[in-house]
N, C-alpha and C positions, 0 to 999 in steps of 0.2 A: 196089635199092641194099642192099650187105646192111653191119651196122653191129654193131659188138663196142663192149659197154659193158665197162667194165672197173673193179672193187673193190680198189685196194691195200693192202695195209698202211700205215695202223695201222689201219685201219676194224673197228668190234667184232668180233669174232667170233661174239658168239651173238644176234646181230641181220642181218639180210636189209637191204641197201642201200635203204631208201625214197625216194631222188634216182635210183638203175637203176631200181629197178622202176616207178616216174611215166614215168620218160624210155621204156623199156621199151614202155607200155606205148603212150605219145606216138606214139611211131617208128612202132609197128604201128597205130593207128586214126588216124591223121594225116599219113601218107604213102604213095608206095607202096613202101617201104624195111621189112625185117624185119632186128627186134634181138635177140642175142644178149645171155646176161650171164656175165663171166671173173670167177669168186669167189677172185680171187687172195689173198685175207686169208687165204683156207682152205688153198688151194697154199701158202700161206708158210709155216705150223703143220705139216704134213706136212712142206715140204722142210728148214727149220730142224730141226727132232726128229731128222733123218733125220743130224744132225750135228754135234750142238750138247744140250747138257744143259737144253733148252730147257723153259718148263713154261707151266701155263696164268697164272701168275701175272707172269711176264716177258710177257707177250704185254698183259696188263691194265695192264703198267707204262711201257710203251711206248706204248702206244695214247691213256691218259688221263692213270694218276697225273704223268708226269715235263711234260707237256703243257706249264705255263708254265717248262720247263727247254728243253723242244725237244729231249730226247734222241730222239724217236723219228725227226724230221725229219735228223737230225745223222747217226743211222746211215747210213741210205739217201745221204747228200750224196757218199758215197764211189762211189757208181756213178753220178750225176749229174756230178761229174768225173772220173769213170774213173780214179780214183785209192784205194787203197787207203789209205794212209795220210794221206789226204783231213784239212787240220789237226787232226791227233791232240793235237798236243800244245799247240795254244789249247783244244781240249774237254780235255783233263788238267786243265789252269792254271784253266780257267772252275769244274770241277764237283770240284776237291778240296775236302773239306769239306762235300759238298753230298751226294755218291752216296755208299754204301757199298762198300767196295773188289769186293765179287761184282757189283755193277751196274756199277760201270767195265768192271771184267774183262768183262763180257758185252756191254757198247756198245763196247768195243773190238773185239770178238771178232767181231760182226755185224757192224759195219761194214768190217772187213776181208772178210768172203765174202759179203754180200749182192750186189756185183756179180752176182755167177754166177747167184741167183736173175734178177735184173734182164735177162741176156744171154739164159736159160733163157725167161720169160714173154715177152719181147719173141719169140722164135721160134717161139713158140705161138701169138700172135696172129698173125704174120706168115704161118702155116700153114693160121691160120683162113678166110684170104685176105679180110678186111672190106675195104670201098673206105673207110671211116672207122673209126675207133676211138673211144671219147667216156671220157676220163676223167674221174673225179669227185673234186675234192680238197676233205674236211674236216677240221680239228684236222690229226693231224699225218701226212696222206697228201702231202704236197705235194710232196717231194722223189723220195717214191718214185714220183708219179704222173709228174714231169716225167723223172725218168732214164727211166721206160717209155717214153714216148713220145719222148721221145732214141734209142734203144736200136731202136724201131720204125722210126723215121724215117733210120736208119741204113742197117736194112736192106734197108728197103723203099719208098724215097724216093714212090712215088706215093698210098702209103695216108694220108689226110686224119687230119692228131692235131686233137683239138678239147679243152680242159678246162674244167672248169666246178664251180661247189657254191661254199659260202660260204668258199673262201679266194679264190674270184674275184671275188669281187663288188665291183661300183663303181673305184675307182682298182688294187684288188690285182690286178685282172682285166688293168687295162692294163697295170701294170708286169711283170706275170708274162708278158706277151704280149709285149710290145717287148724284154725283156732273156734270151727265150729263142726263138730264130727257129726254132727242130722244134716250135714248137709253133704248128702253120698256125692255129687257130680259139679266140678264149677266148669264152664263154657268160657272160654275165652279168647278174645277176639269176636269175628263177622261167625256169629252161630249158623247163619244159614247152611253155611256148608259143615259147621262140626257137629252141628245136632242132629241130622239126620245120622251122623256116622254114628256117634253113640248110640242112638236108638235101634238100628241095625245089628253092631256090637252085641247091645245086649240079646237083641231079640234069638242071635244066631249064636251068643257065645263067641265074640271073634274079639281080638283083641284090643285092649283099650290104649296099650300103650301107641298105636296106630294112627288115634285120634289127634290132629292139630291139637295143641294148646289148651290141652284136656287136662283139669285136676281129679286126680282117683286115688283110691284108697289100694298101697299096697297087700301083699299078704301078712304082714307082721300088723297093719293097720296106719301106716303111718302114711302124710299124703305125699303125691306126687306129682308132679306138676311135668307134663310133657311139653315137647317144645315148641313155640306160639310158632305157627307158618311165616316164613319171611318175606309172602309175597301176599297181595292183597287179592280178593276177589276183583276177578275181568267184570265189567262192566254187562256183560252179555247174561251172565249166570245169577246177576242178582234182581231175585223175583218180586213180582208186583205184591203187595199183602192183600189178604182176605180179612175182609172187615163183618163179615155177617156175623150179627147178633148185638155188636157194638149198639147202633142206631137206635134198634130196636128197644135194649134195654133202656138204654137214654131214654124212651119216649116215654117209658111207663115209670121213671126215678123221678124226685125232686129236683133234682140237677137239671129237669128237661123245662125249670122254671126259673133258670139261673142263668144258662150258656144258650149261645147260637154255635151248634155244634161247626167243626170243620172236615176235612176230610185231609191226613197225612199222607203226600206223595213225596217221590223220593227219585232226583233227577241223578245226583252223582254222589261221589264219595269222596273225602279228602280236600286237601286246597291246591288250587293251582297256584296262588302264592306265595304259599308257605310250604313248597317245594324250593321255592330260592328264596325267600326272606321270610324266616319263620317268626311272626309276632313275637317280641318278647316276654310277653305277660300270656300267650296263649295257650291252652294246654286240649282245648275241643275234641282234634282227631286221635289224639291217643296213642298206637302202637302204628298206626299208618297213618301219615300224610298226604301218600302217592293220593293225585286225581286222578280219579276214573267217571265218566259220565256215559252213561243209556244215549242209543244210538237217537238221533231226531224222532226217529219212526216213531221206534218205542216206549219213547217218553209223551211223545203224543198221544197216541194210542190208551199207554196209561191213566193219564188225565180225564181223554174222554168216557174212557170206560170206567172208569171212578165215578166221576161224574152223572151219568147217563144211569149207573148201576145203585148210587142211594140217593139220587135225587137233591144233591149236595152242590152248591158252587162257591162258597169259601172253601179255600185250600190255604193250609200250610205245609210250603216245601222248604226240606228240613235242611238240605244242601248246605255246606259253610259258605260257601260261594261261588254265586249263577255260572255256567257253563257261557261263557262270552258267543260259541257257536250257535248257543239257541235263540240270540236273537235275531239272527236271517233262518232258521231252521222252526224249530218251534215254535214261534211265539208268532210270528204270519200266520201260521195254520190257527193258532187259538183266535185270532182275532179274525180272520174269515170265517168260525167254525157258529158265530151267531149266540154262543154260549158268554153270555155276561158272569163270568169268573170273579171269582173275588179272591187275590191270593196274596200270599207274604215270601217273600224271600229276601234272603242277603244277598249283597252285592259291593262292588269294593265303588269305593266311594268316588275317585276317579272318571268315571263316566259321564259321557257326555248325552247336551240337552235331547236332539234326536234318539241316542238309546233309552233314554230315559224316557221320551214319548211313546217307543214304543211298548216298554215297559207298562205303561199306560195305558193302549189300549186293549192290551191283550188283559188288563184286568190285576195285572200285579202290583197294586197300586197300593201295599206296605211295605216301603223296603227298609231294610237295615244294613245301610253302608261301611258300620264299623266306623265312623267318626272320631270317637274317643279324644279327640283335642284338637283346639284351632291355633292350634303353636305350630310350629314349623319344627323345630328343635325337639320339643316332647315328642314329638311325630316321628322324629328321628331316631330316638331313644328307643320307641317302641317297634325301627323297622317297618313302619306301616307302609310307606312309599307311597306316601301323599303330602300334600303340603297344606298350611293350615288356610290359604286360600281355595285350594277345590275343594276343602271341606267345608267352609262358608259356600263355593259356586254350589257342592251340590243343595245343599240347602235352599236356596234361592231357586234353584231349577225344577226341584223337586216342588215347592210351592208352584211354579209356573204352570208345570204338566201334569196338578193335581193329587201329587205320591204323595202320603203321610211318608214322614222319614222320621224311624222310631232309633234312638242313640241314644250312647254314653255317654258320659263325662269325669275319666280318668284321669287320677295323681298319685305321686307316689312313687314315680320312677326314680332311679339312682342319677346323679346330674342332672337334672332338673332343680331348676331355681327359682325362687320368688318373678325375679326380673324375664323369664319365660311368661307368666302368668297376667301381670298387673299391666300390662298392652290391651291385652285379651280383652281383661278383667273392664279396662277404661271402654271399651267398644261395645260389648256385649248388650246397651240400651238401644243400641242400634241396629240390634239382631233381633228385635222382639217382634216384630211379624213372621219371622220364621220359625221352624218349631222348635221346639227346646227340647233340651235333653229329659228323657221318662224321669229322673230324678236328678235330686243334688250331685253333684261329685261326689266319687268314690274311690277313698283308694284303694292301690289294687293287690289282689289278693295274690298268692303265689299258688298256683296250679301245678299239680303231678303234669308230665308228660313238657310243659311248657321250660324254653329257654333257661328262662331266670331260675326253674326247678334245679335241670340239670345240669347249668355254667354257673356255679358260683362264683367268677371272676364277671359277671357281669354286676353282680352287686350285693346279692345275697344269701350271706353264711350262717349257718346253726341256725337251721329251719327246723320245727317244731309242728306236730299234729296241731289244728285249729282246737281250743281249748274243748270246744263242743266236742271232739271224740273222746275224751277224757271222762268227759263225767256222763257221757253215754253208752261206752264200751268197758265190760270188764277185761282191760286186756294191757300188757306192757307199754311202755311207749315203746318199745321195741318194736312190736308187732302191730302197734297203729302205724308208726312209719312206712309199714305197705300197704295199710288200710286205705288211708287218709288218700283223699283228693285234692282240700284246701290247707297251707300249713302256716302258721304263725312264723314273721321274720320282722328284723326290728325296720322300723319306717324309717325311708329314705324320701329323698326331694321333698318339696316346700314343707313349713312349718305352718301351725296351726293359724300363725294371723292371717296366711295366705289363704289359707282351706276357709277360714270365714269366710273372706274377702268376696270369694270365688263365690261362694256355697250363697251367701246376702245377693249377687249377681244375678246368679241361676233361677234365684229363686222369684225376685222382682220379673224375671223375663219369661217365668211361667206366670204369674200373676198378670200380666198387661198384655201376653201373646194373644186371648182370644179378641183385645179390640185394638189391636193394634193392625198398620196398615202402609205400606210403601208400593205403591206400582210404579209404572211407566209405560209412556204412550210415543210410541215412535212415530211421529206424523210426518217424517221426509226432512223438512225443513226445519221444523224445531221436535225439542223431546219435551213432555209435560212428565212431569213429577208430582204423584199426591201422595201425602205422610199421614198419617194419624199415630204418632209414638211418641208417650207421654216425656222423654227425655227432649224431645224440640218441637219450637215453636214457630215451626212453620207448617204451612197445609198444603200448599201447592209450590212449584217451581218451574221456567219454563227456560229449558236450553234451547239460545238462538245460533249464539257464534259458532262459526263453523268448526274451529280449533275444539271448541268444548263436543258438541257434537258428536264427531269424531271419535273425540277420546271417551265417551259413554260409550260409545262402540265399542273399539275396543276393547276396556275393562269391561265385557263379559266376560271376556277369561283373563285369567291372572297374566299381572304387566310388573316389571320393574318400570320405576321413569325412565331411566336410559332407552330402555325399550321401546315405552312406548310412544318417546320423542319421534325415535327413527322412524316409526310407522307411520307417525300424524307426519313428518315431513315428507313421507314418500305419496299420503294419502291429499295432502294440500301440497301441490307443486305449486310453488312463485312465493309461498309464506313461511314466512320465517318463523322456525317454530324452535324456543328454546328450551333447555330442558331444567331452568332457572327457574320459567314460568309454567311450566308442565309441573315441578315438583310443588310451586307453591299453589295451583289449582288443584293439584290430588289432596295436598294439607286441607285447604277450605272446605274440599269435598267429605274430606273426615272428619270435621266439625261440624257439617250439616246431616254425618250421617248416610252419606249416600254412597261412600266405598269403604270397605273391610282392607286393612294392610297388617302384614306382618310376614316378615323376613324378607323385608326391600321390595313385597308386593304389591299390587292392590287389585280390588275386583270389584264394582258396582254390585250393590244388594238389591235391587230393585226386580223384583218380577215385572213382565210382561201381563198390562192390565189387560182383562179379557172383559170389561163393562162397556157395549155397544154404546152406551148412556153417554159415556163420556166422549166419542166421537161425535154422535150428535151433537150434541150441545156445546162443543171446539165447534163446529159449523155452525151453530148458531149465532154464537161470539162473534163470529166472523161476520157474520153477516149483516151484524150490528155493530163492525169494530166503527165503520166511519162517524157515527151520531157522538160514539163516545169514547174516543183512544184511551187507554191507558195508560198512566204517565211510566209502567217500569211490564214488562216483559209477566214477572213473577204476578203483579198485581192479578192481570187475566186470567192469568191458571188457578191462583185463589178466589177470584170472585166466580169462575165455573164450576170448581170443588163444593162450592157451598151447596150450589143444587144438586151435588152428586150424591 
């Protein structure tokens, strides 16, 4: 049986499908069926350029940025009804105001000639002569995967269309199956193990009602939807992907003039947190939560042989969040293995500086902690099980041990208050050396599979398909209700003056982050402080007193005062330490900017300066303090900043 996987648009470009390459590699060590992979994302980039002012940044905008707009599923709807002017003018009504008049112009523009691609790919496959085709639809491939296989099934009525990936999963699988009959087969759930069975089924004539979580077309023709497995894939059974041909292609497209490709590996499955505290806004894993992670071995093993196999050392591991056990297990091995890795992973934001060093050297030096808010309260709301000070430490730390930390910045939850925010809001000029969140504030959307979807007593009633399926799907709202992944609900927590408030914040603190500057130099006896951050007017500062000292210490990690009284007096015995004048030095310290508080915490923002410069030249000071004392502490530290 020979079987065409097939990549549409909007699927990334400088990523290799890791749902082909599993399925890829299924098909071949689990049947006796050989699989092919169509990197039509990259045929798109070539045939759009070929006629169209098209660029690598239109392709990024379509793919991800417009995602809860649905632009990119909107284009493509015009060749799933064979209609060019496929409701133009509800997407005009919908996105004035929304799009920039050159992003109209060009969602108009594509969606008028994408047929042609669509007619084009369909007779490529149809050339290829597969007895199946498997399409994969995630984010916003869904229209263009089902005109393909429209388009296939058109031509060539006996080739088997099957789709699958996380826009099918659980009920989307059924309604995308019942309300599109060219689409003989929908997969749902972890394909690896149900697409092999299907392919087998068919090859042998064996039964389909058999198949985990299989949609199939009864005998009267009507679908059926069998029942999803209630247990997830063991961690053991699920296979490395086969990327051949991927790279390749890339190297001869347009696209190989746009991306610095990556290589998709895949340590676990599920969350380990959101087995006991499932985000509220989350909705990622879908039909399973359960974690499951690849034994140390074999995850190592994976990487290197990725690795070493295309010549590739940026990696994106797709994981919701890091396996805590890889970091004494795998990630020693990477960083002895001599291979300078370059990789992205999540990770819960709670970790500390050491793991996040090592994080570091093993090369995983993008991480995405899930942050989403430096409230303590919103934090809460959202079940995150952090507080809005480790989310300010990882920040800081992350800067320290070199991680870009890539984050939200979420509103919008039900209790949540203005008076949650405007703390935040007041501090946030004091965060601008650290990195900001990728954009403004967003509120947040409600997700299938997520809390807030299924407990409406948490805040959220007479939820509605996201307007964009509406004037993209010819289909009831009935049956977009199992379509939909993103749904319209009326907005709760803060109001608009807020969302400015915040959104004017964010925005000033991506504006000043790249010259902005706060270290610190622990010299034993005293701590040097240098600032460069346009909201204060100091450059340098120098802690002498031992009380002060101390409590820099300290607040590395989060302190109440009471707190951190008891320590300074257990840490200065014979001095009197109160916690009248502890409270009123953490105040001053948050006027100059030099500790983050919120929910009776506090934590020094200062990374750990790694400038040799500035140690010499403290010795040099020194060495010329007696010709010429300074009359204040602070003075010295600003007249050695100058040369720094």
């Amino acid at each position: 049986m020979r079987v065409l996987l097939v990549n549409m648009p909007w699927s990334p470009i400088d990523l290799p499908s890791l749902a082909l390459g599993i399925l890829r590699r299924s098909v071949d060590e689990r049947t006796s069926g050989r699989a092919d992979v169509l990197h039509a994302n990259l045929e798109f980039t070539d045939w759009i350029t070929r006629r169209t002012e098209f660029t690598a940044d239109d392709y990024q905008y379509y793919a991800l940025s417009s995602y809860f707009m649905g632009c990119g599923d909107w284009v493509f709807s015009s060749a799933l009804y064979d209609d060019p002017e496929w409701r133009v003018a509800e997407f005009t009504a919908s996105m004035r105001g929304k799009l920039r008049d050159e992003r109209m112009q060009m969602s108009k523009e594509l969606h008028r000639v994408v047929p042609e691609f669509v007619q084009e790919t369909a007779e490529r496959i149809v050339a290829a002569g597969p007895d199946v085709v498997g399409f994969t639809s995630t984010f916003q491939q869904n229209t263009a995967a089902l005109a393909a296989a429209k388009y296939v099934k058109r031509l060539a009525p006996h080739i088997r269309t099957v789709m699958g990936g996380a826009n099918c999963d659980a009920e989307q699988g059924h309604a995308t199956h019942r309300n599109f009959p060219f689409v003989d087969f929908v997969v749902r759930g972890e394909g690896e193990a149900a697409f092999p069975q299907l392919l087998t089924a068919l090859d042998a004539g064996g039964d389909l009602s058999a198949v985990p979580g299989l949609c199939h077309r009864g005998a009267d023709g009507e679908s059926v939807a069998n029942p999803m497995s209630t247990r997830p894939l063991p961690p053991a059974t699920i296979l490395p992907p086969d990327y051949r041909g991927y790279f390749e292609r890339l190297a001869s497209s347009v696209a190989r003039n746009w991306v610095e490709p990556k290589l998709v590996v895949e340590g676990a499955r599920g969350c380990w947190w959101g087995e006991k505290h499932h985000c509220t806004f989350c909705g990622l894993n879908g039909s399973f939560m359960q974690f499951r992670s690849k034994s140390p071995e074999t995850f190592y093993e994976e990487i290197m042989d990725l690795a070493r196999r295309h010549r590739v050392l940026d990696m994106y591991l797709v994981d919701n969040i890091l396996d805590m056990g890889y970091l004494t297990t795998v990630l020693p091995r990477i960083i002895d293995s001599g291979y300078d890795l370059r990789m992205h992973i999540e990770i819960k934001a709670n970790m500390r500086r050491p793991q996040l060093r090592t994080l570091a050297q093993a090369g995983m030096i993008y991480v995405q902690p899930g942050i989403e808010s430096l409230n303590s309260r919103v934090l809460d709301l959202m079940d995150k099980g952090v507080s809005g000070c480790q989310n300010v430490r990882m920040l800081r730390d992350g800067a320290e041990t070199g991680l870009s930390v890539s984050w939200n910045y979420l509103h919008g939850f039900p209790g949540e208050s203005a008076t949650d925010y405007e703390p935040v809001i007041a501090q946030i000029p004091a965060l601008e050396h650290l990195d900001p969140p990728v954009d403004l504030s967003a509120r947040i959307a409600i997700e299938r599979f997520s809390p807030y979807f299924n407990r409406p007593e948490l805040g959220f009633t007479g939820l509605r398909p996201e307007e964009h399926y509406r004037f993209t799907y010819d289909l009831p709202e009935s049956e977009l209700l199992d379509m939909a992944y993103v749904f319209e609900a009326p907005e709760r927590g803060i109001t608009k003056p807020t969302v400015t408030a915040l959104n004017e914040a964010l925005a000033a603190w991506k504006k000043h982050h790249a010259d902005s500057r706060l270290t610190h130099a622990d010299l034993g006896d005293r701590i040097v402080l240098v600032s460069r951050r346009h909201a204060f007017d100091w450059g340098a500062l120098e802690l002498t007193a031992p009380t002060e000292i101390a409590a820099f210490r300290l607040l590395d990690q989060p302190h109440a005062p009471a707190a951190l009284t008891r320590k300074l007096a257990a840490r200065l015995p014979g001095q009197t330490v109160d916690e009248a004048a502890v409270h009123a030095l953490l105040q001053h310290w948050v006027t100059l900017g030099l500790v983050f508080t919120d929910g009776g915490q506090y934590v020094h923002l200062a990374p750990a300066a790694v400038n040799e410069d500035l140690l010499r030249l403290d010795f040099m000071r020194h060495t010329h303090a007696a010709a010429a004392p300074p009359e204040r502490p602070d003075d010295a530290a600003r007249a050695l900043v100058a040369h720094v």
